[in-house]
Each structure stands twice: as structure tokens, then as C-alpha cells.
C-alpha positions in Angstrom: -38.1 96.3 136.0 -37.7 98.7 132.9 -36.9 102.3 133.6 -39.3 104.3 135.2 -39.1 108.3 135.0 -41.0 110.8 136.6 -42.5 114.4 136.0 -39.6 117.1 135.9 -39.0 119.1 139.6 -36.3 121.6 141.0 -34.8 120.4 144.2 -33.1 123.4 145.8 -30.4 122.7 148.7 -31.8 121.4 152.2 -35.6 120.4 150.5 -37.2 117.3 150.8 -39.4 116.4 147.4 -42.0 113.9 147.8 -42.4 112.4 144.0 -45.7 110.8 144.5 -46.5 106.9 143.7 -43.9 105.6 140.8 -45.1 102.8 138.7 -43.1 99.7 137.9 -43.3 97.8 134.8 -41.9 94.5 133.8 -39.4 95.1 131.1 -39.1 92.2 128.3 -36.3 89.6 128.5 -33.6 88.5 125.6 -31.4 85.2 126.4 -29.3 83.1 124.3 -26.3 81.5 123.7 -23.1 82.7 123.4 -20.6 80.1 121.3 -17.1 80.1 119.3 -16.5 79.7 116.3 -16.3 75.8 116.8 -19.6 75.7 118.2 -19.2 75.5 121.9 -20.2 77.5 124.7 -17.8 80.5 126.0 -18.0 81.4 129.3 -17.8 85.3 130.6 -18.6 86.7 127.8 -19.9 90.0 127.7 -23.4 90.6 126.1 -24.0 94.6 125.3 -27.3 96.2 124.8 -26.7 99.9 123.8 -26.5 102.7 120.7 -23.6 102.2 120.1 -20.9 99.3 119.8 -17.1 99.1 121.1 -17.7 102.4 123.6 -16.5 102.3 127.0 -17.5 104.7 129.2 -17.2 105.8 133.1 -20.7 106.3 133.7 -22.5 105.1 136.6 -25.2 101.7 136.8 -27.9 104.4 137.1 -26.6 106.6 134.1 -26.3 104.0 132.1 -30.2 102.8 132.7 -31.2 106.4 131.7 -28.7 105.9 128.8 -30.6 102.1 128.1 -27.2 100.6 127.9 -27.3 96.9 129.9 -24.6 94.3 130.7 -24.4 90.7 132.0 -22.0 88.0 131.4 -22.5 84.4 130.1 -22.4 81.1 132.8 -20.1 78.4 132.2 -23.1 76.7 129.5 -22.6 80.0 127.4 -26.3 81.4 128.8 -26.8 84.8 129.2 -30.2 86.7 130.0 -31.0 90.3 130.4 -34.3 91.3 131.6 -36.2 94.5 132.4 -35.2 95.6 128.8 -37.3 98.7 127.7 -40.0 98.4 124.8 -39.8 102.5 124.6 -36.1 103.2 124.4 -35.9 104.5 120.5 -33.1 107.7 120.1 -33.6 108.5 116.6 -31.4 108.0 114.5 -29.1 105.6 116.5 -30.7 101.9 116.7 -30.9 99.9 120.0 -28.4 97.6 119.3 -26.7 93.9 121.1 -23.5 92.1 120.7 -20.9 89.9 122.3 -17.7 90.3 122.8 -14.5 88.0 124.6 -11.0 88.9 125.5 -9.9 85.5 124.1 -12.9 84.1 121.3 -13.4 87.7 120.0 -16.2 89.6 119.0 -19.6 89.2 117.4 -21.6 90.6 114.4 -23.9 93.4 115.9 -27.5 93.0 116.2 -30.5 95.4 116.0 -32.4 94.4 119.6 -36.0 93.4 119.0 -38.2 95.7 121.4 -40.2 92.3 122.4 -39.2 89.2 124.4 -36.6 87.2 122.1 -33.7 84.4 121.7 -30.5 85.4 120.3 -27.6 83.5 120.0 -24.3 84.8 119.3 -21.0 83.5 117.0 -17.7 85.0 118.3 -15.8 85.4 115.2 -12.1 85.9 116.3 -10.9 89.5 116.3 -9.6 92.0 113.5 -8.9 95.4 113.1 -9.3 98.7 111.2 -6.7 101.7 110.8 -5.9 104.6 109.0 -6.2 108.1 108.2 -8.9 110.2 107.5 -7.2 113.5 107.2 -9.4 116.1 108.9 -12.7 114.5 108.3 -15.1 111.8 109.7 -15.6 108.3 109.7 -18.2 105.5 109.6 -17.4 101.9 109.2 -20.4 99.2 108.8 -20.3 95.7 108.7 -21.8 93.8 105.8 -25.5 92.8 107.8 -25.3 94.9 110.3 -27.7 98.2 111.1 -26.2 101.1 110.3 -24.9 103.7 112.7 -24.1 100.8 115.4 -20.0 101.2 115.5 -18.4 104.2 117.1 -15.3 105.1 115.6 -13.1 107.7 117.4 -11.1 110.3 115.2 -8.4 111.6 117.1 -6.7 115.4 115.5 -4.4 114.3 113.4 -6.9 111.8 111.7 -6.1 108.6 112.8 -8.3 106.3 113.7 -8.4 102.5 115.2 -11.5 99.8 115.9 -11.4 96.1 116.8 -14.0 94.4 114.6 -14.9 91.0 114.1 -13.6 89.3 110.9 -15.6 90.0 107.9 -16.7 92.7 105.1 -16.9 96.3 106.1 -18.4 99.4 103.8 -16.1 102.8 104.9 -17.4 105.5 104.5 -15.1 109.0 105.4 -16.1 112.7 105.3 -13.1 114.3 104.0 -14.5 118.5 103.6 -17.2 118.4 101.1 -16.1 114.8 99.7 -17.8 111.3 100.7 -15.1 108.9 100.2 -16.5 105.1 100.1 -14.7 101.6 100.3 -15.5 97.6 100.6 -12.6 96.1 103.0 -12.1 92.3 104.3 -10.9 91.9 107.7 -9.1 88.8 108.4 -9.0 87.2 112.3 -5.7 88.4 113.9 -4.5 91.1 111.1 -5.5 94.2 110.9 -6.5 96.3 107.7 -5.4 99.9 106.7 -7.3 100.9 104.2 -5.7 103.7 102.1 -8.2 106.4 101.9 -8.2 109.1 98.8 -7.4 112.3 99.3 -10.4 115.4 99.2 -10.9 116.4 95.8 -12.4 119.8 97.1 
């Protein structure tokens, strides 16, 4: 069943708040395939349905629902299925998006997720790598293909940042003050790229 949210109350300490009748609605289903790069079927690995790719956080099964991220793992045949997916989960301007990722095969393009009932089958791609420094600005990094805004990439203070990525052509783009600083890298399977970025001209 897809999320279900009720009119706002106030619950004050010791009071009991009757909500009324909550309806349930069937949520659409996606299911696939999950394979290596070889073709076959790789088992237990993760399928992700959120706003944003690579972020792990500590929140609960319920806040994640509100949040419309959902999980499951593939069977030993590479199947995975999520159901009770949400048709009305849009956060302008982050997309809904899926991919798959493995501790061993690696990690998958990213997908926008269709808001209707679909097949999707995933390639894990191996694993690579992206580092630098973005001295006191921000950072996006998009794979060739895939929607923008999907990929998180953390900034810490002294402007360094790392993401695991699967191999393939990425478009950097860093804030540096009033500067937009773009690039085209290739990330190879096992190596990692550090991508010199130009100093602000402001």
C-alpha cells in the first residue's frame, strides 16, 4: 500500500486523537532484473528508490516512507520487486530516482522511476571513483544519461570531496564564489579520477 497521510492535528501529552477512517490505496509495482556485466543474475543486490543516489542515512522504515525512499534486495535469479510505490511522490526539483548497487559487481547507471507500473532491469558496471578539491564552493557531478540532480556529493570544509560511481562519462560542474567551473571526465572500473578543478577567477 502507497503512503497514506492524514489532515494535520496537535496531540498534547496524555490525549487520545481519534483520526477518523484512513484510506488505503494500492501503490504501483516496478520489478526487474538485476545482472553483471557478463550477463548473469547477482544476487543481494540492493535496488534504491529515492531523490537522491549514494546517501545513507539513519532514518527510520516509517521516515523513510514519508521521505518515499524504498529498499529490497534481489533473490538468487537476480529478481527484485518493489510494490506500493507512490504515483504522487514529486519534490520539485529533485526527481524520483532507482538504481542498483553490490558490494562485489558494483554499481548501476541511475534511473528516473516511472510513476506507473514498470520493468527495469539493471547492468552493474564495476565501481569507480571521483575526488578532488573544490576550494570553498559546491559540487555537482552527473552521469552521461542520467537525470540530473540524482547524485549527492558531500563537500566537507576544506573542500574535498569523494563519490563511488559506476564506470563511465561524468559532466562536473563546481561553484567556486561567483564562477561555474565545468568538466567531461571518464571513470575507469577500479581507479579512481581526480579531476583538477580551476581556480575562481572572481
Amino acid at each position: 500500500m502507497r503512503l497514506a497521510t492524514s489532515r494535520a492535528v496537535t496531540i498534547t501529552a496524555n490525549e487520545t486523537v481519534d483520526l477518523g477512517d484512513i484510506e488505503l490505496v494500492r501503490g504501483y509495482r516496478v520489478s526487474g532484473i538485476v545482472r553483471d556485466r557478463d550477463g548473469k543474475p547477482v544476487a543481494d543486490a540492493r535496488v534504491v528508490v529515492g531523490r537522491l543516489a549514494m546517501v545513507e542515512s539513519n532514518l527510520s522504515r516509517l521516515e523513510k516512507l514519508f521521505y518515499g525512499r524504498h529498499e529490497t534486495r534481489t533473490d538468487a535469479t537476480g529478481f527484485y520487486l518493489l510494490e506500493g510505490l507512490d504515483d504522487r511522490a514529486t519534490l520539485p526539483p529533485l526527481p524520483e530516482i532507482i538504481h542498483a548497487t553490490h558490494p562485489v559487481a558494483g554499481l548501476s547507471k541511475i534511473c528516473e522511476l516511472p510513476h506507473e507500473q514498470a520493468t527495469l532491469d539493471f547492468t552493474l558496471l564495476g565501481r569507480g571513483r571521483i575526488e578532488g578539491v573544490v576550494p570553498g564552493g559546491a559540487l555537482a557531478v552527473v552521469g552521461v544519461g542520467e537525470p540530473m540532480l540524482a547524485r549527492s556529493v558531500s563537500v566537507n570544509k576544506s573542500g574535498r570531496f569523494g563519490i563511488n560511481v559506476p564506470p563511465g562519462d561524468y559532466e562536473i560542474e563546481a561553484r567556486v564564489s561567483k564562477d561555474v567551473i565545468s568538466m567531461t571526465i571518464t571513470v575507469l572500473d577500479g581507479e579512481t579520477a581526480m579531476p583538477v578543478m580551476p581556480s575562481s577567477n572572481a
